[in-house]
N, CA, C and O atoms as a DFTB+ gen file, in Angstrom:
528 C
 N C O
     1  1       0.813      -1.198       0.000
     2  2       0.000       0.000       0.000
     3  2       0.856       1.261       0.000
     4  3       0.367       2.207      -0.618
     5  1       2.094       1.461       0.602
     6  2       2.811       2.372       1.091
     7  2       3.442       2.791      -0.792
     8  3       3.618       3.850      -1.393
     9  1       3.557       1.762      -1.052
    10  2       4.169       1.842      -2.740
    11  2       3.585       2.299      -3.476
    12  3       4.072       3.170      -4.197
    13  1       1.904       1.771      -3.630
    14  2       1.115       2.630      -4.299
    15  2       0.870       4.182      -4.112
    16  3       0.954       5.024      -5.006
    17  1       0.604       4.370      -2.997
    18  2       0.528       5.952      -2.243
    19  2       1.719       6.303      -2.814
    20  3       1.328       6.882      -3.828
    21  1       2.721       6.332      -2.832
    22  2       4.387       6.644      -2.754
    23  2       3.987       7.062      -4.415
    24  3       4.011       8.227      -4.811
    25  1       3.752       6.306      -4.974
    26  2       3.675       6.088      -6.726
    27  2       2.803       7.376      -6.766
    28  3       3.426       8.427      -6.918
    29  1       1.461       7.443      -6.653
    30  2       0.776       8.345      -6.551
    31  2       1.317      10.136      -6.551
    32  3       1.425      11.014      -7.406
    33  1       1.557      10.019      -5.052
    34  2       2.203      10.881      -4.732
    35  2       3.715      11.537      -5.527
    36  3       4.134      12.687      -5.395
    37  1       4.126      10.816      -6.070
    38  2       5.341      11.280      -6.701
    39  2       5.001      11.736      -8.488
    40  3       5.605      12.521      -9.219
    41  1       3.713      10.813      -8.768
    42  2       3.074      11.697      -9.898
    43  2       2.757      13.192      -9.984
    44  3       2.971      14.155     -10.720
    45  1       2.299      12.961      -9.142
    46  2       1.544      14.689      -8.570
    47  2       2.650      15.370      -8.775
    48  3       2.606      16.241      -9.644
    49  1       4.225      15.097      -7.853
    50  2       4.916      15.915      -7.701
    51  2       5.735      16.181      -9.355
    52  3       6.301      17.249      -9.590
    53  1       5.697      15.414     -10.051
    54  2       6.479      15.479     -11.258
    55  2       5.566      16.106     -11.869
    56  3       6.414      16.909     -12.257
    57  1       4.677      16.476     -12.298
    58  2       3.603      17.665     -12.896
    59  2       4.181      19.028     -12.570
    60  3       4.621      19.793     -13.428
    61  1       4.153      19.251     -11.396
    62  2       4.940      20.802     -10.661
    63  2       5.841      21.478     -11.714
    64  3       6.619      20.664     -12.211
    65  1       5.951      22.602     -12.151
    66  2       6.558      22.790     -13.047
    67  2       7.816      23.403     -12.807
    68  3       8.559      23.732     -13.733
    69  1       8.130      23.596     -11.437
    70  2       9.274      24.744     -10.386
    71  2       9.226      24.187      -8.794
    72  3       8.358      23.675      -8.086
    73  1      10.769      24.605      -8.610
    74  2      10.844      24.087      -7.012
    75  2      10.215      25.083      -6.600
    76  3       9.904      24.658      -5.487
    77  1       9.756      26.175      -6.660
    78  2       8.425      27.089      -5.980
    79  2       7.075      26.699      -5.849
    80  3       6.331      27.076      -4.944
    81  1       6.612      25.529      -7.265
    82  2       5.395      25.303      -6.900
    83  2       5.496      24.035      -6.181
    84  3       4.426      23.697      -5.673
    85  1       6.733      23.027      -5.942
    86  2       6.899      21.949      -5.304
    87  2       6.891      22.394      -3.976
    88  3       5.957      21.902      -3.343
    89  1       7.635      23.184      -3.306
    90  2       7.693      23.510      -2.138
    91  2       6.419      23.760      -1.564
    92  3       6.163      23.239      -0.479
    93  1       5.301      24.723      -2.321
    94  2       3.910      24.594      -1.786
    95  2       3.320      23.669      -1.934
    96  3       2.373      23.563      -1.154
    97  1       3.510      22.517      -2.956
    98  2       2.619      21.180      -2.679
    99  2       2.914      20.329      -1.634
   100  3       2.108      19.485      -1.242
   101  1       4.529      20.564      -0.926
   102  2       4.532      20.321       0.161
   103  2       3.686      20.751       0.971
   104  3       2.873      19.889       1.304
   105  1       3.589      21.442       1.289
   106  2       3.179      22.661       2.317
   107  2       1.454      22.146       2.102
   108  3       1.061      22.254       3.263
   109  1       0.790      21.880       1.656
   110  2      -0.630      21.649       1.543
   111  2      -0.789      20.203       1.412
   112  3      -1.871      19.718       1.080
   113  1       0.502      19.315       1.719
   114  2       0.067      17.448       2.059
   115  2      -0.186      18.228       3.718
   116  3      -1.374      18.025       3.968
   117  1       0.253      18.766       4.529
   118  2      -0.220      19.000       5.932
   119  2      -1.823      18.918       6.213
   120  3      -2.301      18.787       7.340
   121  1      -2.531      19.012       5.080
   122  2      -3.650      18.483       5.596
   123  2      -4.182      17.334       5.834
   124  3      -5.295      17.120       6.315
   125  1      -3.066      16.269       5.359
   126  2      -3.329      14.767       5.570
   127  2      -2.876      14.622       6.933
   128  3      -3.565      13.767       7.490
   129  1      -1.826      15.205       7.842
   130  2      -1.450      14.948       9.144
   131  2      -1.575      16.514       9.782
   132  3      -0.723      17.392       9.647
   133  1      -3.116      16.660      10.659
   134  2      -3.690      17.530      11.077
   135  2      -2.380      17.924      12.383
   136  3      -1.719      16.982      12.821
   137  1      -2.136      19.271      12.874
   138  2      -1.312      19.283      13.667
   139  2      -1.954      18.991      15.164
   140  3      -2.838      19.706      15.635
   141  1      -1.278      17.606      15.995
   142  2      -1.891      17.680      16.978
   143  2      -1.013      18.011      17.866
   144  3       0.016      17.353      18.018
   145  1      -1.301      19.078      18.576
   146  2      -0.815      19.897      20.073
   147  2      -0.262      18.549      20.971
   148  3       0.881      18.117      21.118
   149  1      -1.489      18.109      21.470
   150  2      -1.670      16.766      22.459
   151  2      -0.347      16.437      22.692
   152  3       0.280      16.503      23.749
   153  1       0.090      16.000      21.365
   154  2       0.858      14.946      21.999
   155  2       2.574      15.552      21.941
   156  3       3.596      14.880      21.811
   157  1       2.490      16.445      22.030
   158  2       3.965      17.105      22.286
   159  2       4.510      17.021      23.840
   160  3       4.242      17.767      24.782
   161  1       5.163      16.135      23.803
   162  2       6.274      15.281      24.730
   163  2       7.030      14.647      24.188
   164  3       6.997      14.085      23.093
   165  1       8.088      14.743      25.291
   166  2       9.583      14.284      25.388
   167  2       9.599      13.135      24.770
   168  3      10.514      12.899      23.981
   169  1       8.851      12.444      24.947
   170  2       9.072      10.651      24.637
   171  2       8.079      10.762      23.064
   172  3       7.844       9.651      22.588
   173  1       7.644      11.675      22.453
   174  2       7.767      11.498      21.380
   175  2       8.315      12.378      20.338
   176  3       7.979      12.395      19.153
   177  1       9.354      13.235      21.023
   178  2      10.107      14.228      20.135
   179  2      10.145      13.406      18.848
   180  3       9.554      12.328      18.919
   181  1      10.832      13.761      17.478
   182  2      11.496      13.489      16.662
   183  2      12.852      14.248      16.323
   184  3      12.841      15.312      15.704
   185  1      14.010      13.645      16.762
   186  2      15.137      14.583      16.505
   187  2      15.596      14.416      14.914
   188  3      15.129      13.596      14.124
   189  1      16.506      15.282      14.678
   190  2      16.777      15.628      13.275
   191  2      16.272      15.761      12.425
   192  3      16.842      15.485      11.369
   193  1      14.911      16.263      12.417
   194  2      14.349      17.513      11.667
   195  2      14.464      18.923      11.713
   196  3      14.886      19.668      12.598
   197  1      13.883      19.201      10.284
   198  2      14.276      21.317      10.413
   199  2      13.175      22.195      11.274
   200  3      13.197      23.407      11.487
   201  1      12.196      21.211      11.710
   202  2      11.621      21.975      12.828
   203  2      11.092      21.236      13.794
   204  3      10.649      20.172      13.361
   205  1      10.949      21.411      15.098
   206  2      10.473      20.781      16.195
   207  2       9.531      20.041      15.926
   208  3       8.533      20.557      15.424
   209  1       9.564      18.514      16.193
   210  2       8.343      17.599      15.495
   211  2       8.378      16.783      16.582
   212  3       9.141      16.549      17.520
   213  1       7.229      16.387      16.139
   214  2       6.631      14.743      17.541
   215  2       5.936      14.360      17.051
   216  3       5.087      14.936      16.372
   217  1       6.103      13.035      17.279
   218  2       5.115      11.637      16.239
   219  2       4.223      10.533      17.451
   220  3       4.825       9.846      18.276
   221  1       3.069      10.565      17.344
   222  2       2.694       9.304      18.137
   223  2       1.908       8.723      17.158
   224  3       1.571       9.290      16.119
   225  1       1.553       7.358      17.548
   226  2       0.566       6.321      17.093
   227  2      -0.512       6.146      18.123
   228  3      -0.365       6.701      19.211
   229  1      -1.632       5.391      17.870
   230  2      -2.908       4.198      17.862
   231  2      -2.760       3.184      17.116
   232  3      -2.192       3.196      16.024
   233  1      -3.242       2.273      17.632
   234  2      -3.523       0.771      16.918
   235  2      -4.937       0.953      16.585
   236  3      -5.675       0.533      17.476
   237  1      -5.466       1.392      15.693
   238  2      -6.709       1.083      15.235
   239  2      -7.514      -0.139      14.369
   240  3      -6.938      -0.816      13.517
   241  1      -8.655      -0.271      14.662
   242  2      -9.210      -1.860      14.441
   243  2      -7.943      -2.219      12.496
   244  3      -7.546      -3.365      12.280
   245  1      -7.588      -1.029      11.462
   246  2      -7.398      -2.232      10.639
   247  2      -5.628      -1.219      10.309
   248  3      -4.980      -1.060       9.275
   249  1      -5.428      -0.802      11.572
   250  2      -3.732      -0.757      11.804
   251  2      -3.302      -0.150      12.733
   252  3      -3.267      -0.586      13.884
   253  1      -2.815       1.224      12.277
   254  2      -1.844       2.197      12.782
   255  2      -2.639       3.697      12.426
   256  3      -2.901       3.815      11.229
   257  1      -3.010       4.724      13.203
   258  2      -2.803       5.877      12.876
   259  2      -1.515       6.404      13.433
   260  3      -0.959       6.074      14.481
   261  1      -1.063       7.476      12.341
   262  2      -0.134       8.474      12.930
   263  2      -0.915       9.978      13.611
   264  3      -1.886      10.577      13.150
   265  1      -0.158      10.281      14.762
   266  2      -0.547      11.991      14.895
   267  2       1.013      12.503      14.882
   268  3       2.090      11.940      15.080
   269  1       0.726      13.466      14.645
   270  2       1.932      14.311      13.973
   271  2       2.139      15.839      14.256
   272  3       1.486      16.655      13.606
   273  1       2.959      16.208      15.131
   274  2       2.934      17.824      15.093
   275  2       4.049      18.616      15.361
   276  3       4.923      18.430      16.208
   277  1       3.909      19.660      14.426
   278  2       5.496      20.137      14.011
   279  2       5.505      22.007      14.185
   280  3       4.528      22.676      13.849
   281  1       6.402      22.439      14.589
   282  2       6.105      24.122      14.248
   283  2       6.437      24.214      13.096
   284  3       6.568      25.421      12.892
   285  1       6.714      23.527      11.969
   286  2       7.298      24.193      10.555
   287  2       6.026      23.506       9.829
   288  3       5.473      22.413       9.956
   289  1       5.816      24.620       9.024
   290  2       4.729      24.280       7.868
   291  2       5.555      23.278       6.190
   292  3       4.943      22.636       5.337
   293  1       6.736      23.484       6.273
   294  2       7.014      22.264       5.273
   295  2       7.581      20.838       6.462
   296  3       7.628      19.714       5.964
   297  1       7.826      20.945       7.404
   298  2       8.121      19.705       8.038
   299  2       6.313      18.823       8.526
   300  3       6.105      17.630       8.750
   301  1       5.364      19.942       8.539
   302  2       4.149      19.102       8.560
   303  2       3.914      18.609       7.234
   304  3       4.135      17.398       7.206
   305  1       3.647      18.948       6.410
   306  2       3.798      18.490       5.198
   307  2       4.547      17.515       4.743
   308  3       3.854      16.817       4.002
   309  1       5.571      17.140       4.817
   310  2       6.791      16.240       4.878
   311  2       5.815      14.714       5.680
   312  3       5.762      13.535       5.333
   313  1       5.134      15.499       6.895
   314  2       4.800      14.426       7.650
   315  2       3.384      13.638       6.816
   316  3       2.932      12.493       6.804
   317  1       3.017      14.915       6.179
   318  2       1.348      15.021       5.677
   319  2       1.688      13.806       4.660
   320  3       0.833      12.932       4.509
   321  1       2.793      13.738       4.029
   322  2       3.392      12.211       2.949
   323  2       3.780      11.246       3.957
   324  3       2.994      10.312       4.121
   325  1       4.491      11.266       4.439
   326  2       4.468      10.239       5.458
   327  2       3.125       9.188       5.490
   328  3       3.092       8.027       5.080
   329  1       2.068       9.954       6.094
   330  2       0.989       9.827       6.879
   331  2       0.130       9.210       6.011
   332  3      -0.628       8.336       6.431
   333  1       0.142       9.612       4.604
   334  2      -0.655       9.243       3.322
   335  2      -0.018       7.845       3.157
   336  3      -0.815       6.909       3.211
   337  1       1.132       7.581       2.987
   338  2       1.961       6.487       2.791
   339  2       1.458       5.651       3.735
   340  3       1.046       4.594       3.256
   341  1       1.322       5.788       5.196
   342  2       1.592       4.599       6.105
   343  2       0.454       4.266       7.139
   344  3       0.206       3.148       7.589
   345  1      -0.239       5.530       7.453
   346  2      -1.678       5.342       8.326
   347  2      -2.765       4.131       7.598
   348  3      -3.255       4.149       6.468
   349  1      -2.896       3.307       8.476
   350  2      -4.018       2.310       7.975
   351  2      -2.983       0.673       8.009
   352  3      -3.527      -0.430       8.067
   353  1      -1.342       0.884       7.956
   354  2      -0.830      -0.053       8.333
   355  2      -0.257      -0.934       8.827
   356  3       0.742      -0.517       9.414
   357  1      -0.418      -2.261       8.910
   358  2      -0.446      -2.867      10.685
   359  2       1.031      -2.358      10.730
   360  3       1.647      -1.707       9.887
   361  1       1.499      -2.916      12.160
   362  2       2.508      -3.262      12.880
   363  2       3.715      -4.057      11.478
   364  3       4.725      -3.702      10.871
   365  1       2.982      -5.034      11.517
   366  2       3.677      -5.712      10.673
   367  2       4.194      -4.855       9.456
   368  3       5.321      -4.386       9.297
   369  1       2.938      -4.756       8.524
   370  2       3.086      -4.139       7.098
   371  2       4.492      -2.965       6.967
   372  3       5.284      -2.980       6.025
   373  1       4.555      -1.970       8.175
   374  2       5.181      -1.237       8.633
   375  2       6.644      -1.745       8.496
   376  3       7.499      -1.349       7.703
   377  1       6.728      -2.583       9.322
   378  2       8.465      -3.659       9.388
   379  2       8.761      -3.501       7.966
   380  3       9.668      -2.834       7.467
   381  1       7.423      -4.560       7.089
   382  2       7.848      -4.887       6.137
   383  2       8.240      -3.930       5.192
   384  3       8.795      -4.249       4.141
   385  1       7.914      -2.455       5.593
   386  2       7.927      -1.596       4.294
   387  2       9.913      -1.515       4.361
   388  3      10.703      -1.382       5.295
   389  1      10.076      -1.675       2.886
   390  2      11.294      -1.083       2.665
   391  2      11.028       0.521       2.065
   392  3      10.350       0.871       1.099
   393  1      12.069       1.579       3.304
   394  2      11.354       2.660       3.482
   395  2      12.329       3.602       2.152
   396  3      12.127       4.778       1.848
   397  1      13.408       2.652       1.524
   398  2      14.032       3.305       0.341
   399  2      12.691       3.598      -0.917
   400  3      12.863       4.306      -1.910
   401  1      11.369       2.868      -0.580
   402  2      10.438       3.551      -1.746
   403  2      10.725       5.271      -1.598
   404  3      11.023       5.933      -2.592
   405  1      10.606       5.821      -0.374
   406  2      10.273       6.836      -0.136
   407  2      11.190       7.769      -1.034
   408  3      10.851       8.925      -1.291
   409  1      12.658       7.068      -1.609
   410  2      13.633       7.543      -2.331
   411  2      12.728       8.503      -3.799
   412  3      12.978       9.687      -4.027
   413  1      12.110       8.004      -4.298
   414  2      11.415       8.720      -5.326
   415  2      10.313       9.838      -5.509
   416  3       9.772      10.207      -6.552
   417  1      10.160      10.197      -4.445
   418  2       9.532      11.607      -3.947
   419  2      10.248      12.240      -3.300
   420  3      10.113      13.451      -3.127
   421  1      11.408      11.338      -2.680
   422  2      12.215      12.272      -2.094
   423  2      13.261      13.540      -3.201
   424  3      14.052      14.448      -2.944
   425  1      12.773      13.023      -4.278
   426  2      13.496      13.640      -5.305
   427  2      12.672      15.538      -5.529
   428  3      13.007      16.620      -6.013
   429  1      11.615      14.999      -4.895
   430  2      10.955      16.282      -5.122
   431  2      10.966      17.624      -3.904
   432  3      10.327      18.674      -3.829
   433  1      12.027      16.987      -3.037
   434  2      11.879      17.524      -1.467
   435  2      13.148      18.449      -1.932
   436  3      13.985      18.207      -2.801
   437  1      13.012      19.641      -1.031
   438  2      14.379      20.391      -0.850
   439  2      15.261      19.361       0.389
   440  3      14.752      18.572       1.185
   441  1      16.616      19.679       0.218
   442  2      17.540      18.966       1.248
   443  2      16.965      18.630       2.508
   444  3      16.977      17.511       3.020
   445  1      16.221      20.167       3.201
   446  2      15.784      20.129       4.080
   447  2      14.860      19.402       4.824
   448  3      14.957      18.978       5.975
   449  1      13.713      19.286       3.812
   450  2      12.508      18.462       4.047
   451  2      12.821      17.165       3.707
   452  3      11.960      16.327       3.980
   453  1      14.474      16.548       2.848
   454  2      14.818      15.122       2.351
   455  2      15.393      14.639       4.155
   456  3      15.170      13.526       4.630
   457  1      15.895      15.403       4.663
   458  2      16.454      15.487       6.121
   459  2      14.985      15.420       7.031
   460  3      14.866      14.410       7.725
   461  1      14.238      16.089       7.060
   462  2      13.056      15.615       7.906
   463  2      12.585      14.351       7.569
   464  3      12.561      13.417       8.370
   465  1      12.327      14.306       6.778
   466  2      11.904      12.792       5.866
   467  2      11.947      11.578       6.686
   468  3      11.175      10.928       7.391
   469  1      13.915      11.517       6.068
   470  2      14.677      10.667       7.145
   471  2      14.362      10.692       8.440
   472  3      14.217       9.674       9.118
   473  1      14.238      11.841       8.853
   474  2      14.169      11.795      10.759
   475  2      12.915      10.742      10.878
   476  3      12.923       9.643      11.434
   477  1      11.738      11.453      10.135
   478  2      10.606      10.900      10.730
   479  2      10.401       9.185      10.467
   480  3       9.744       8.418      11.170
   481  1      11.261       8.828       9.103
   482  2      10.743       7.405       9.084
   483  2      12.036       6.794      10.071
   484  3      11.790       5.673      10.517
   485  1      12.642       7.056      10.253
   486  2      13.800       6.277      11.216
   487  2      13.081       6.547      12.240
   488  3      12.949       5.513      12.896
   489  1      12.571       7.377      12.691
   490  2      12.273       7.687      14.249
   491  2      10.608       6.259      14.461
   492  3      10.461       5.526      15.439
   493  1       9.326       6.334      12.766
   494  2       8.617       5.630      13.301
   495  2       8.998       4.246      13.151
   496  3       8.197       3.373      13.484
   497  1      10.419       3.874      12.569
   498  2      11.250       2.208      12.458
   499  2      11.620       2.231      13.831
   500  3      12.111       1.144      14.137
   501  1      11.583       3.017      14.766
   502  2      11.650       2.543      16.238
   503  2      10.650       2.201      16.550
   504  3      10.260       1.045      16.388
   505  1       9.877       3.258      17.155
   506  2       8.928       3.306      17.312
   507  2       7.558       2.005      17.649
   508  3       6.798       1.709      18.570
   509  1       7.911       1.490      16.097
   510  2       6.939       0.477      16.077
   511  2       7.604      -0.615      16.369
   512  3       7.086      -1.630      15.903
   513  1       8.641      -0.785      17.019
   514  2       9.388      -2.086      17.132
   515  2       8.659      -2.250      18.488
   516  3       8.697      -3.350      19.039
   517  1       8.036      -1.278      19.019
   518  2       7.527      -1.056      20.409
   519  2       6.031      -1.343      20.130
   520  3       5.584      -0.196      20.126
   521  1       5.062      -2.101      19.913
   522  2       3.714      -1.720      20.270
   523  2       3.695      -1.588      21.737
   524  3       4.310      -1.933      22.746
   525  1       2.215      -0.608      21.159
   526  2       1.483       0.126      22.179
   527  2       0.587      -1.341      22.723
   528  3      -0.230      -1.260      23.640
């Protein structure tokens, strides 16, 4: 599932005709990962991103939601792909994803947001080694 979304998503971005209009299609996936306040704590910082971020999960009846909340409007966004990619999948599916798909949209990210990227999927490859 994460492949298809990924596929999807990287269509969209190859249409864009300028890293000006890419940078705002970043900036408007943030509506797929709503910013939640809540859960900003220590134990779910995300380090090495370009702006202060925190990631939690739920196990919901047919996986995983993510919540997600960041002070930077392209690092929510960043998350807002993430979130499209991976909410809805189990524990397992998660392990199984090899997260180098993410390599082909990452083509559409500035350095910066290719660096949040990384933070956030390394941070939820912990993460879930832990169920809740």
């Amino acid at each position: 599932m994460a492949l298809k979304t990924l596929t999807d998503l990287t269509a969209q971005a190859k249409q864009l005709p300028n890293t000006v209009a890419q940078a705002e299609w970043v900036r408007r996936q943030s509506k797929h990962s709503p910013n939640d306040k809540s859960i900003r704590d220590m134990r779910n910082f995300v380090p090495g991103c370009e702006h202060p971020t925190w990631i939690d999960y739920i196990l919901i009846e047919h996986g995983i939601k993510f919540s997600i909340s960041s002070d930077g409007t392209d690092s929510q966004g960043v998350a807002g792909i993430v979130v499209q990619a991976l909410n809805g999948l189990t524990a397992q599916e998660i392990r199984a994803t090899d997260f180098s798909e993410f390599r082909e949209i990452a083509r559409y990210l500035n350095n910066r947001q290719q660096r949040t990227m990384n933070a956030i999927l390394n941070y939820i490859k912990d993460i879930i080694g832990n169920n809740k």
